[in-house]
Every structure is written in C-alpha cells, then in structure tokens.
GUVO-576897 format. One record per residue (C-alpha): x, y, z. Coordinates in nm, 4 decimals, padded with zeros to 6 digits, m for minus. Example, Ala and Ser with C-alpha at 12.3 -4.5 7.8 and 13.67 -1.06 7.14 Angstrom:
REM residues 2
NODE         c1         c2         c3
NODE    01.2300   m00.4500    00.7800
NODE    01.3670   m00.1060    00.7140
***
This chain:
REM residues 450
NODE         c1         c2         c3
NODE    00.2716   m03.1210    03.0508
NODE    00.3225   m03.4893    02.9571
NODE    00.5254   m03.6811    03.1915
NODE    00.8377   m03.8748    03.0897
NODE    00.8035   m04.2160    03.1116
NODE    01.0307   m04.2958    03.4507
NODE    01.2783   m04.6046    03.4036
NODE    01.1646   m04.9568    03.5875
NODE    01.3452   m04.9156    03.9454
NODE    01.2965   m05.2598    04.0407
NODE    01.4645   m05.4725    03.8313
NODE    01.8143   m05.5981    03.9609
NODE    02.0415   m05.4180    03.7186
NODE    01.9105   m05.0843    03.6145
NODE    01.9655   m05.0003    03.2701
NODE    02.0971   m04.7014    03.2095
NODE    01.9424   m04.4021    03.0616
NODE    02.0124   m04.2827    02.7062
NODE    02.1344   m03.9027    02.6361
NODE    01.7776   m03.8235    02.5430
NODE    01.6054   m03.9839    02.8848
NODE    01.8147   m03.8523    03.1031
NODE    01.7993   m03.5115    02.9661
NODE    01.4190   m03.5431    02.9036
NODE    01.3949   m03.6791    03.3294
NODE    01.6168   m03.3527    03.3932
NODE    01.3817   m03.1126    03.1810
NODE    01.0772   m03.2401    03.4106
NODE    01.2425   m03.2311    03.7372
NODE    01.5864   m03.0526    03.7984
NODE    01.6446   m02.6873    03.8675
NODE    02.0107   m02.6247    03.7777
NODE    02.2045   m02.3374    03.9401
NODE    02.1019   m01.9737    03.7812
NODE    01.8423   m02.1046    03.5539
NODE    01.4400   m02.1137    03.5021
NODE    01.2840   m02.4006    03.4772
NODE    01.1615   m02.5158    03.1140
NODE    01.4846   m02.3021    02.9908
NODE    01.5773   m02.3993    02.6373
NODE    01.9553   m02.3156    02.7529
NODE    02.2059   m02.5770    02.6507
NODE    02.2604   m02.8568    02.8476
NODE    02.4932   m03.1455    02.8297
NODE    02.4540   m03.4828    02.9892
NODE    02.7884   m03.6183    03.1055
NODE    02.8712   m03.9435    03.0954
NODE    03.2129   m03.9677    03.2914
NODE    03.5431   m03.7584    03.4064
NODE    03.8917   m03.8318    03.4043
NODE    04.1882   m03.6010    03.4008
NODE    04.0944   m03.2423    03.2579
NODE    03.8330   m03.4160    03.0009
NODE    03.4768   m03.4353    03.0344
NODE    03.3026   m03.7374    02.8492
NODE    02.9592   m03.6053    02.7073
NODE    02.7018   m03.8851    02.7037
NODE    02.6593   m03.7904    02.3223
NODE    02.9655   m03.9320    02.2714
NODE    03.1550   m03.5828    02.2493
NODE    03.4721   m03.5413    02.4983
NODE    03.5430   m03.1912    02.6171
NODE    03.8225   m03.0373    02.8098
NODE    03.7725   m02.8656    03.0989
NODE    03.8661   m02.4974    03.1085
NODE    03.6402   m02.4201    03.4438
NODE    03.7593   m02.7310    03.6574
NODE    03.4471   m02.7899    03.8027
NODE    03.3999   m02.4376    03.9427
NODE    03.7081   m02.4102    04.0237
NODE    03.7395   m02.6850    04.2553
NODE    03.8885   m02.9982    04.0641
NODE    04.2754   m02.9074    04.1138
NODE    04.4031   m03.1844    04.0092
NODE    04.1858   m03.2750    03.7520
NODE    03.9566   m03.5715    03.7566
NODE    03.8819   m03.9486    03.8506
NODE    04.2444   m03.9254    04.0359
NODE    04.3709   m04.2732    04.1450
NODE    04.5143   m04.1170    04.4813
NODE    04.2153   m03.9031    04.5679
NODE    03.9654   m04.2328    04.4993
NODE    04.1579   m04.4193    04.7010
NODE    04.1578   m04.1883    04.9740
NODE    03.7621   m04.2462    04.9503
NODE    03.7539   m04.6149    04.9503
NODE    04.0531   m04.6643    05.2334
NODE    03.7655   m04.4203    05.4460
NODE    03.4763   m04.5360    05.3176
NODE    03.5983   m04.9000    05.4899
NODE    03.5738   m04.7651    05.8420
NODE    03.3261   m04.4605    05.8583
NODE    03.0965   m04.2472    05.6006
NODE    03.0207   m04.0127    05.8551
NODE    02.9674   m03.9698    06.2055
NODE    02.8445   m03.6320    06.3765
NODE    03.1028   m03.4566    06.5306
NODE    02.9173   m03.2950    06.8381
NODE    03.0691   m03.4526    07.0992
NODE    03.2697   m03.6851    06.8862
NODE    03.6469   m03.6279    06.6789
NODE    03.8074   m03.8557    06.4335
NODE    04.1577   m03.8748    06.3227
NODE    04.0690   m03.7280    05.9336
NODE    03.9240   m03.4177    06.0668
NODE    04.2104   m03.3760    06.3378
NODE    04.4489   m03.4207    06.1011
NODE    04.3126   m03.1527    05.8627
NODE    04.2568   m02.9195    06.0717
NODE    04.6562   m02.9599    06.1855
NODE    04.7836   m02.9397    05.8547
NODE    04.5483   m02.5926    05.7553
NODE    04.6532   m02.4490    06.0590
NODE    05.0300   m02.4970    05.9890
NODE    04.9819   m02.4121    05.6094
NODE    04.7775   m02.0712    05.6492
NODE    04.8497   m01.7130    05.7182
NODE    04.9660   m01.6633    06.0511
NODE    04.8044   m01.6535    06.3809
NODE    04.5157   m01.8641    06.2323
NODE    04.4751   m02.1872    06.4990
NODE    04.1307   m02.2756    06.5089
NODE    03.9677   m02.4575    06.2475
NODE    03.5274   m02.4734    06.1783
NODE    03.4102   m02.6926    05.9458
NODE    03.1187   m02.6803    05.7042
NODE    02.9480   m02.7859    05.3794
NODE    02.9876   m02.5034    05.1625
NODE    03.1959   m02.1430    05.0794
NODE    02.8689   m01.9677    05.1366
NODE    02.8580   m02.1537    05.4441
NODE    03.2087   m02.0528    05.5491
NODE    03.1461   m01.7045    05.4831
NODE    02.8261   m01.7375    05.7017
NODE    03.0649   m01.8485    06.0174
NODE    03.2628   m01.5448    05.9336
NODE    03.0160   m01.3615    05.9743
NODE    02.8516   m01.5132    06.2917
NODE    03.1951   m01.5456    06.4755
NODE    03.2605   m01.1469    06.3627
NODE    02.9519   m01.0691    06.5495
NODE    02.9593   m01.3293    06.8773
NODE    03.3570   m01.2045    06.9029
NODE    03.2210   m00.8491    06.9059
NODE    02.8874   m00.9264    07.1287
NODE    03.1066   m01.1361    07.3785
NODE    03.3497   m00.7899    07.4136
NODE    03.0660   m00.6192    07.5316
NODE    03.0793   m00.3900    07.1965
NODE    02.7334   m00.5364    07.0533
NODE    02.6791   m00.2306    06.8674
NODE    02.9714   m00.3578    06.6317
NODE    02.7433   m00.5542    06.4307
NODE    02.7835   m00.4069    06.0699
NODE    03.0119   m00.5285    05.7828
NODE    03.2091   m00.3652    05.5556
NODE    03.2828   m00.5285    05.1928
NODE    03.3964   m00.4221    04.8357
NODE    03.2001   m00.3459    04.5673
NODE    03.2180   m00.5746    04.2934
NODE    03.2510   m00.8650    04.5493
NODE    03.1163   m01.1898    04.6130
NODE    03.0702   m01.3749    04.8752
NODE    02.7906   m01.6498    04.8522
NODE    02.4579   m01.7163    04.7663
NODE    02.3175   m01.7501    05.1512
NODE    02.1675   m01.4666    05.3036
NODE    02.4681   m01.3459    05.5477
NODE    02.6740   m01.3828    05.2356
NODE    02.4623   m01.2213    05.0125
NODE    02.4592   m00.9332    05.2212
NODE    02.7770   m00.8470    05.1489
NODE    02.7956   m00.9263    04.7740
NODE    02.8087   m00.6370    04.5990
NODE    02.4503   m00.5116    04.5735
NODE    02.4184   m00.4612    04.1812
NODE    02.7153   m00.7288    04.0107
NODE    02.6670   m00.9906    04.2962
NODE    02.3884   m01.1111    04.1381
NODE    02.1387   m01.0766    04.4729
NODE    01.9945   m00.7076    04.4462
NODE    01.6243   m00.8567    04.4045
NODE    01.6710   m00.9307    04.8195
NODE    01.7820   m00.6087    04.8833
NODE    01.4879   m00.5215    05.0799
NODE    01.5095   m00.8157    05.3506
NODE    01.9093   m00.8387    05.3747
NODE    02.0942   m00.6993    05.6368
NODE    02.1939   m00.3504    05.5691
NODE    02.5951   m00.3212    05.4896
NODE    02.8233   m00.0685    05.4139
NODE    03.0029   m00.0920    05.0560
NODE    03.3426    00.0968    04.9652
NODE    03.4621    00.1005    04.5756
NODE    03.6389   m00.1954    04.4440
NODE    03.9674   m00.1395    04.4568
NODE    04.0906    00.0875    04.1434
NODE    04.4759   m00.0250    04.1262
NODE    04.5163   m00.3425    03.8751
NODE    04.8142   m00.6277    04.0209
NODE    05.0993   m00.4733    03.8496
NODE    05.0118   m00.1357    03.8767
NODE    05.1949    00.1671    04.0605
NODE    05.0764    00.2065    04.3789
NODE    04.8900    00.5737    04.4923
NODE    04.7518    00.6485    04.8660
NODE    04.3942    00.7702    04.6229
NODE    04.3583    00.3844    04.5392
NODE    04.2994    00.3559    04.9632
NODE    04.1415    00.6689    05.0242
NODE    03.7439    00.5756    05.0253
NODE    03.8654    00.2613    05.1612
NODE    03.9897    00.4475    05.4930
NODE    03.7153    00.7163    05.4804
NODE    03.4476    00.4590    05.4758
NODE    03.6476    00.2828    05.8418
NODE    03.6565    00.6246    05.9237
NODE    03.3050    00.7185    05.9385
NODE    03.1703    00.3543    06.0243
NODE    03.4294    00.2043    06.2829
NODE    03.2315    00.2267    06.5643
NODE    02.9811    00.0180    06.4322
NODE    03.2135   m00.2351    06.2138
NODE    03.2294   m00.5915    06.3488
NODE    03.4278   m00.7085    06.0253
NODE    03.5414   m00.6154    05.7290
NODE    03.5030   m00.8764    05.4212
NODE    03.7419   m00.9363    05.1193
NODE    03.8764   m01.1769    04.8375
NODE    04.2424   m01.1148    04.8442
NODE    04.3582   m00.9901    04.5273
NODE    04.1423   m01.1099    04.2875
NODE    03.7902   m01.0578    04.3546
NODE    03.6300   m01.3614    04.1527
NODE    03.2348   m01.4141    04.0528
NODE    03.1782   m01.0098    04.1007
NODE    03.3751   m00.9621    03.8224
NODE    03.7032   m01.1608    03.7609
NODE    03.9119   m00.8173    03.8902
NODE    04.2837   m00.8572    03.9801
NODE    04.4081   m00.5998    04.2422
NODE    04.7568   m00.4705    04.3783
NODE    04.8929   m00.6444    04.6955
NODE    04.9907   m00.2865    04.8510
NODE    04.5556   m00.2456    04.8369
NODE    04.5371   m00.5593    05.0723
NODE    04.8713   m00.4238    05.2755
NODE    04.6502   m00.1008    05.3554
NODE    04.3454   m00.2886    05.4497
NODE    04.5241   m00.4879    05.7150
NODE    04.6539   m00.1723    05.8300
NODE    04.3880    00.0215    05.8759
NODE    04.1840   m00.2500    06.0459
NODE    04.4340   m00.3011    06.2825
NODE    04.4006    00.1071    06.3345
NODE    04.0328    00.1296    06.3427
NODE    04.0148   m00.2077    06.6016
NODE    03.7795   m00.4045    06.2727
NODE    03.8500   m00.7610    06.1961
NODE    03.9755   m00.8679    05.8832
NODE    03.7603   m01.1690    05.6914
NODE    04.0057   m01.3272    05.3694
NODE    03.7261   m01.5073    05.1532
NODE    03.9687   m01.7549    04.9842
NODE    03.7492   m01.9629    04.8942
NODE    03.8475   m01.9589    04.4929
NODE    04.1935   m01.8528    04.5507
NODE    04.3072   m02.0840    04.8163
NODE    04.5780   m02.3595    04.7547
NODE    04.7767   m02.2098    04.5084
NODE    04.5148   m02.0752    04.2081
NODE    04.7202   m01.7007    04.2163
NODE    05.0261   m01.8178    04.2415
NODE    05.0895   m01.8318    04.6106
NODE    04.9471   m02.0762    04.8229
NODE    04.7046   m01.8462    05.0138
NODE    04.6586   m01.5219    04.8169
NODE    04.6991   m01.3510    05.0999
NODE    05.0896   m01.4051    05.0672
NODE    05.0817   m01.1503    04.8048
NODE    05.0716   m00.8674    05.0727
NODE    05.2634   m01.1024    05.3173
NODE    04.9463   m01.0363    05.5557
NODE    04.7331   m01.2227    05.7873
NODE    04.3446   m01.1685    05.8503
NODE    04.1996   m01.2494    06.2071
NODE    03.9556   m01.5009    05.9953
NODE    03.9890   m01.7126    05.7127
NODE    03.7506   m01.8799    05.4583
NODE    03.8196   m02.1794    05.2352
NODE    03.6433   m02.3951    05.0622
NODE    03.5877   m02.5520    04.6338
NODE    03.9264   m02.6821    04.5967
NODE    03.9957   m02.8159    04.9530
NODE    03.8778   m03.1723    04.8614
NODE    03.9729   m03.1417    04.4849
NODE    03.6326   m03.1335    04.3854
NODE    03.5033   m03.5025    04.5095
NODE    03.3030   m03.3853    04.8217
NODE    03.2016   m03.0405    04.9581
NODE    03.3886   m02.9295    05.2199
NODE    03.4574   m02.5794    05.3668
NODE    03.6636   m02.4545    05.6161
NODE    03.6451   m02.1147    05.8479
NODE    03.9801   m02.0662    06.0056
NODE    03.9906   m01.7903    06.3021
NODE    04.3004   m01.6613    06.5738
NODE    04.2722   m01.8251    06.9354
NODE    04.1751   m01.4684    07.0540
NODE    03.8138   m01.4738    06.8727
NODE    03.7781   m01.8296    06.9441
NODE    03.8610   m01.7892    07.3294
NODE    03.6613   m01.4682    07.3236
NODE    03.3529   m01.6374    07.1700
NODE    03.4158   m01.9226    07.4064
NODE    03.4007   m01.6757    07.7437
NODE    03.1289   m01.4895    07.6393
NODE    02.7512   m01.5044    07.6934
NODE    02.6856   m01.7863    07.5482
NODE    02.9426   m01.9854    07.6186
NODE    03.0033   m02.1444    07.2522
NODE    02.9775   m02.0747    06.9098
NODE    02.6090   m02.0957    06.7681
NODE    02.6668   m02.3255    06.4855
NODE    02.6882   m02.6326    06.3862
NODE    02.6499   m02.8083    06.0728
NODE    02.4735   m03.1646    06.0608
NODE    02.7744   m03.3178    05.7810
NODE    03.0662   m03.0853    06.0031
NODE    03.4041   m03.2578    05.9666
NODE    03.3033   m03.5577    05.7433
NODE    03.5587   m03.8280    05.7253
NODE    03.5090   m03.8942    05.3622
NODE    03.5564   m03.4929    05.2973
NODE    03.8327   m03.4421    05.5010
NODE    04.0173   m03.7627    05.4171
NODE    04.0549   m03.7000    05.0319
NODE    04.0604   m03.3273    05.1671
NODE    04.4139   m03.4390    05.3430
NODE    04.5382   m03.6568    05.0515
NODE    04.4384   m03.3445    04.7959
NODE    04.6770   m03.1102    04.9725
NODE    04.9582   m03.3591    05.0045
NODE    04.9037   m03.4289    04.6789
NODE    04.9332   m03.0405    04.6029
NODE    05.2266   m03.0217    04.8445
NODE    05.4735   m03.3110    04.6845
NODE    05.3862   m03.1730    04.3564
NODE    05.5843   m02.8791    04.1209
NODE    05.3289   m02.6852    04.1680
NODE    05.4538   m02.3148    04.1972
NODE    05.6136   m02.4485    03.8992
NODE    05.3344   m02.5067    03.6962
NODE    05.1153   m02.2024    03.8187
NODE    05.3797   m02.0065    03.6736
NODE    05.4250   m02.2168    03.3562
NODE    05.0143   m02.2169    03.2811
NODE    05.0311   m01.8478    03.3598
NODE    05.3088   m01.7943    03.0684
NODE    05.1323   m01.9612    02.8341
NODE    04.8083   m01.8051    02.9258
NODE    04.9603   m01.4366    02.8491
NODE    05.0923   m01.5569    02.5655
NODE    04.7962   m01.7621    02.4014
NODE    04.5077   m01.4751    02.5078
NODE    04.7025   m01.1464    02.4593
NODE    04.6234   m01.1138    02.0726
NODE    04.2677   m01.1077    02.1817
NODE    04.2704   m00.7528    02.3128
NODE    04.3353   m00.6280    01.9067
NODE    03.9468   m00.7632    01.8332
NODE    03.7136   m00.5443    01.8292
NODE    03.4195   m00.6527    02.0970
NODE    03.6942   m00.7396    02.3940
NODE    03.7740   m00.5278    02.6234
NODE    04.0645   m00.6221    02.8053
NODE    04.2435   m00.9526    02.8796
NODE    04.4286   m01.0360    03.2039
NODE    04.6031   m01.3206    03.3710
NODE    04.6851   m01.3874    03.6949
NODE    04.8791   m01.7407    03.8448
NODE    04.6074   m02.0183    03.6561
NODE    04.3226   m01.7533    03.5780
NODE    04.2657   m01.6587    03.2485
NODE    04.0324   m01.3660    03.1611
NODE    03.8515   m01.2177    02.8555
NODE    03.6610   m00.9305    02.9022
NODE    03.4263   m00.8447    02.6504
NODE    03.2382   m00.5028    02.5772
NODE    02.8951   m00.6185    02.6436
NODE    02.7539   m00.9489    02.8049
NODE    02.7956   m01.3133    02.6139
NODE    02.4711   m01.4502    02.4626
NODE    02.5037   m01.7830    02.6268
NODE    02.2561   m01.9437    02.4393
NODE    02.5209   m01.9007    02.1516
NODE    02.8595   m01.9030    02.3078
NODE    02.8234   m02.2078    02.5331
NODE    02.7385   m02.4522    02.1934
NODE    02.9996   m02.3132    02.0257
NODE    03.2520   m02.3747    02.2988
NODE    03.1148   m02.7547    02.3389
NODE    03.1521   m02.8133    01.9311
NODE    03.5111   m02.6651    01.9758
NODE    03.5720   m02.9570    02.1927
NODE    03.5777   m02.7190    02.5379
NODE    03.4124   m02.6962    02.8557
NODE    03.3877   m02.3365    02.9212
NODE    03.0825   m02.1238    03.1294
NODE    03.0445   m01.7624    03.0756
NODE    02.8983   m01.5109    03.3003
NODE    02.7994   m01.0976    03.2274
NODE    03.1094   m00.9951    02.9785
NODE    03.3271   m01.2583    03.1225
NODE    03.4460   m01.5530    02.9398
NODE    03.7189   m01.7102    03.1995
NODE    03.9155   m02.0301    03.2259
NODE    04.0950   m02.1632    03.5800
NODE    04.1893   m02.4766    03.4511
NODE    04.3107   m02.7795    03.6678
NODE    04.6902   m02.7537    03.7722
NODE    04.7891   m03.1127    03.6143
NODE    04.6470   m02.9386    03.2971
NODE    04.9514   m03.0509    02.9718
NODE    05.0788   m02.7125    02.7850
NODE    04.9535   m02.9786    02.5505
NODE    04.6005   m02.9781    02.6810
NODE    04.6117   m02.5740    02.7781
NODE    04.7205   m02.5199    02.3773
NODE    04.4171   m02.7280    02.2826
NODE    04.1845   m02.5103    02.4973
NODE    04.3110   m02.1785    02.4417
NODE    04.3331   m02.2327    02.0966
NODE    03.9525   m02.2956    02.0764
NODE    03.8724   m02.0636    02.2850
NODE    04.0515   m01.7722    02.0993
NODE    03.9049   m01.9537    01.7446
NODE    03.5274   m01.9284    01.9068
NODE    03.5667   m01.5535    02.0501
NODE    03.6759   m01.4165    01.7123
NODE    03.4086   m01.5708    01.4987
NODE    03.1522   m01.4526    01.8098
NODE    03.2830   m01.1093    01.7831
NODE    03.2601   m01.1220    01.4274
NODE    02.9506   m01.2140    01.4368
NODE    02.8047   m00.9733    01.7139
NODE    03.0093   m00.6615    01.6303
NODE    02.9486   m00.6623    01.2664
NODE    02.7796   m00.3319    01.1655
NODE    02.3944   m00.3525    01.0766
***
C-alpha cells in the first residue's frame, strides 16, 4: 500500500494538515474503537469544540447529541474547566501517588465521599470505567479472600449488561449483547440472571425478582459480588428498569451475605435525574464505580468508591494492601478540573434542567413510535432512546445524521442521544428535530416493501 506522504516535523511552525491529510495519515495508521482497519466507514476529522457543537474540519459544524460518550456534561471548551487545567498545569502535571498525596486528589476524594450513597468512605483512583470496574472486581475478591471465604470468588451480573471492555469487565458483560462473546472461552466463568423485566414506571410484581433471588439462591456460597448499572443498564442495550428491581437486589444481598457493585459509570452525576442513580431506590451498594463524566470529558479519570469495612478488611488480610495500582492514579490535572466539574454541576439548576431536557425529549421523540421500523421509544432524566426493529446500517445512518447538521453514533437497533446538560431547548429542538427528520426518511427507505 502506498504510504502517505508524512508532513515536515522539523520546521519551527508546523503547518497544519488539511481535511484530506489528516484523514489520509489516519487511514494508514489509526485503529478507532470497534472498527477494522482499511474500513470505508465514515469518518469525520474535527477541527475544534465549543459548547454542544462540534466544528468538522470540512467546514461543517455539528451538534452534539452523544456528548462525547457521555462524558462532556457541560458541554465543551468551558472557560471554568480550562482554567482549572492551566491554574494546575502551573504547579504539577503529574506526580505518582505511591507514597505521595496532593491537595487535588484529597480534595476529590472528600467531596465524592460526602456526595455518594451512603457508607461509601474510601476512594481508588484510576484511568478508565473499565478500569474501575476491574477494582471492583479485585477488591470483591481480596475482601472475600482476606475473610477467609476464598471460595467466594464468582460474580453475579445481568444479562444485557455492560461493564467494560477489559477482561474482568468483560466477564461480566452480558455474554451475547456485550459485545465480547468471541473471548468466551478464556474469560472467567460468571453466573448471569435475566435483565430485569419491569420497565421504570411500571407496576411492580415479586416475578420481576424471582430468577434474580433463585440465581443468589443456588450460587451464594460461591458469590464474592454481585454487579449492576442502577436503573438503566446502558451500552447492553439502553434498558430503563424499576427502582423497586434495585430495592430487591440490595435486599437480597444483604440476605445472602454478597456484595453489591453500582457501575455508575454513565449514570453518575445527575444523567437519570438523580445525582447517583442509585437514589432512585434510596439504596447504597458496598462498592461504587464512576467514571466518563467525572472530569467533564477533558481527562480520563475513574473512580472506585468502597465502605471502610472492605477497605479495612482488605487492609488486615494476607496481603496486607490492595494489589493495584495504576501508574497515572490520582492525577492532579484529572482531579483538579474533576473538582471544578462537580462544583460546577453543584452551583448549577441542574435537577432543573434534567427534568426540562427530559420533557422535551418525550415530547419531541414520542411521535416516532407511530413509524413503522421503530420499536419503542423511551426517556429517562437526559437519555433519549429510539429503538428500532432491526439494527441501523451505519454506513448510511451516520452520513445522514452529519448532513442533518448532528453528531449522533448508533449501535445494534439503538439510535440514542445523552446530550450535554447546558444543552438550549433551542439547541435540543435543533437536534431532535433532525434526528426525527433522518429516522423517518431511513425507515422509509429500509421498510419499504420489495
């Protein structure tokens, strides 16, 4: 294959690529998330960000219905947030923190502490949700090893959930949606109850528990943990669940003597509604995850918050510490706009304007469910969710979205938006509006009879 010519490094000012260099650079050397190589799937160079738009190198300006993976919450290029940066940036990048603490990390840590669930003291940090969930994991099984009980070593999770792309975490992905079945032969081994069957709004009925308690039932003896997204259960399938579901869960962990991991990694700091999603069932888990929005999308950062009974436990036991440690742990540029992002969040209207985006999110994507091709449509705090009867040809859909003037990323059936909080009803009209235009002419188009 021929080469792209590469662009002279060593002159003083480099010039900047064109649309068609840096996309020709990025053909011969970048492997995007979810893709193969030499793909002819859209792509779309970007030249800049700033509020809820993205700015195309083409010229063409998009707005953003995904927020970065869910993870820019208040939208882009934010003067507060950068400054944050730069006002850390003066005194420290990064410094390991074996051994070492710094006041942006200490600080964090105090304020997630005070903000989450109950009983949840102890803060570990770490680069990445899948990374969080691997903690989880690890401190389910040293908590269980140090009480003597190493035979507790299994984990329970819900079908249809997801959990991260690392090996602990895809082990407890579900094993057909969660996108990981081709490793099925060299994960660990995990048990799997059905996703839960009763939708947010729905009565509640003891069946919707039932193979949730048989499963603890059968399998508590050897249960370190058992793994959840709170309410809405997010990449496995964009599912929305009743809080009494979550209310049973706790219970029945506390019953069988299993811990309780709360993934919140995509529904932490306000996305459903409630800060923690977990407030829906007015519960606390004995561990926590948290992650994509905790810096507002400028650095990655995660978070595994656990009670001071694992953490002491883990401390006594055999080992005499937890066995992990991340080289970037607690990095003072992460966890310094990560501080400024939630007091940002804090100071703001923002139950206010969950509730306001979710209001206009019914009312702008409920005619959908009349055309033929979609399935269903729900909405839950800022999530918005189409559901179509068979999977989206991306290689059609995505264009169409980008000449509509919207960023939006489809996956399976699902065509979702979780736009940024400081989204304008303005801005949210523009983007639903596009997005409904788009999904009628694709179903159209892909339902007409042959």
């Amino acid at each position: 294959m021929h080469k792209p010519h590469l662009p002279d490094q060593s002159a003083q000012v480099v010039k900047s690529l064109s649309n068609d260099e840096l996309l020709a650079l990025d053909g011969a050397h970048v492997w995007h998330p979810y893709s193969a190589v030499n793909s002819d799937a859209p792509l779309y160079a970007v030249e800049s960000c700033s509020g809820v738009y993205i700015q195309l190198k083409d010229g063409r300006k998009l707005i953003d219905g995904m927020s970065s993976w869910w993870s820019t919450l208040h939208g882009y290029n934010h003067p507060e947030l950068n400054q944050a940066v730069k006002e850390q940036l003066g005194s420290m990048a990064h410094v390991m923190f074996g051994g070492l603490t710094h006041e942006p990390a200490v600080r964090l840590a105090a304020t997630l502490a005070a903000l989450s669930p109950k009983g949840l003291t102890r803060v570990f940090y770490s680069d990445s949700g899948s990374v969080a969930v691997e903690v989880a994991l690890k401190m389910a099984l040293q908590y269980w090893q140090a009480s003597k009980k190493p035979h507790k070593n299994r984990i329970l999770s819900l079908r249809n959930g997801y959990h991260g792309d690392t090996f602990g975490a895809m082990s407890v992905c579900d094993p057909v949606t969660g996108m990981h079945q081709l490793f099925n032969g060299v994960l660990m081994e995990q048990i799997f109850t059905e996703a839960p069957q009763c939708g947010f709004s729905e009565d509640w009925n003891d069946r919707h528990i039932a193979d949730f308690e048989q499963k603890l039932a059968n399998h508590h003896q050897s249960l370190a943990a058992v793994i959840l997204e709170p309410i809405v259960q997010g990449a496995g399938g964009m599912r929305f669940y009743a809080p009494e579901y979550l209310r049973q869960v706790r219970i029945l962990c506390e019953q069988y003597h299993v811990l309780l991991i709360a993934d919140e990694i995509a529904t932490g700091f306000g996305r459903t509604g409630k800060l923690f999603a977990c407030e829906h069932a007015q519960i606390s888990p004995d561990i926590l995850c948290l992650g994509k929005t905790l810096t507002g999308g400028y650095i990655s950062l995660a978070a595994t918050l656990c009670t001071d009974t694992i953490a002491s436990t883990i401390s006594d036991g055999e080992a005499g510490c937890f066995m992990h440690g991340p080289t970037y742990m607690g990095n003072p540029l992460a966890c310094s706009v990560a501080n400024k992002n939630i007091e940002l969040l804090l100071a703001s209207p923002w139950q206010e304007r969950i509730a306001t985006i979710e209001q206009q999110l019914n009312t702008a994507l409920s005619p959908l469910s009349d055309v033929n091709g979609i399935q269903e449509v729900r909405c839950l705090g800022a999530i918005g969710v189409v559901e179509l009867e068979n999977p989206v040809d991306m290689s059609t859909i995505v264009p169409a979205f980008v000449e509509a003037g919207i960023w939006v990323r489809p996956f399976g059936k699902l065509v979702y938006i979780m736009p940024a909080f400081n989204i304008t009803a303005h801005q949210l009209s523009a983007l639903t509006e596009a997005l409904c235009l788009v999904l009628k002419e694709y179903c159209q188009t892909h339902n007409a009879p042959t």
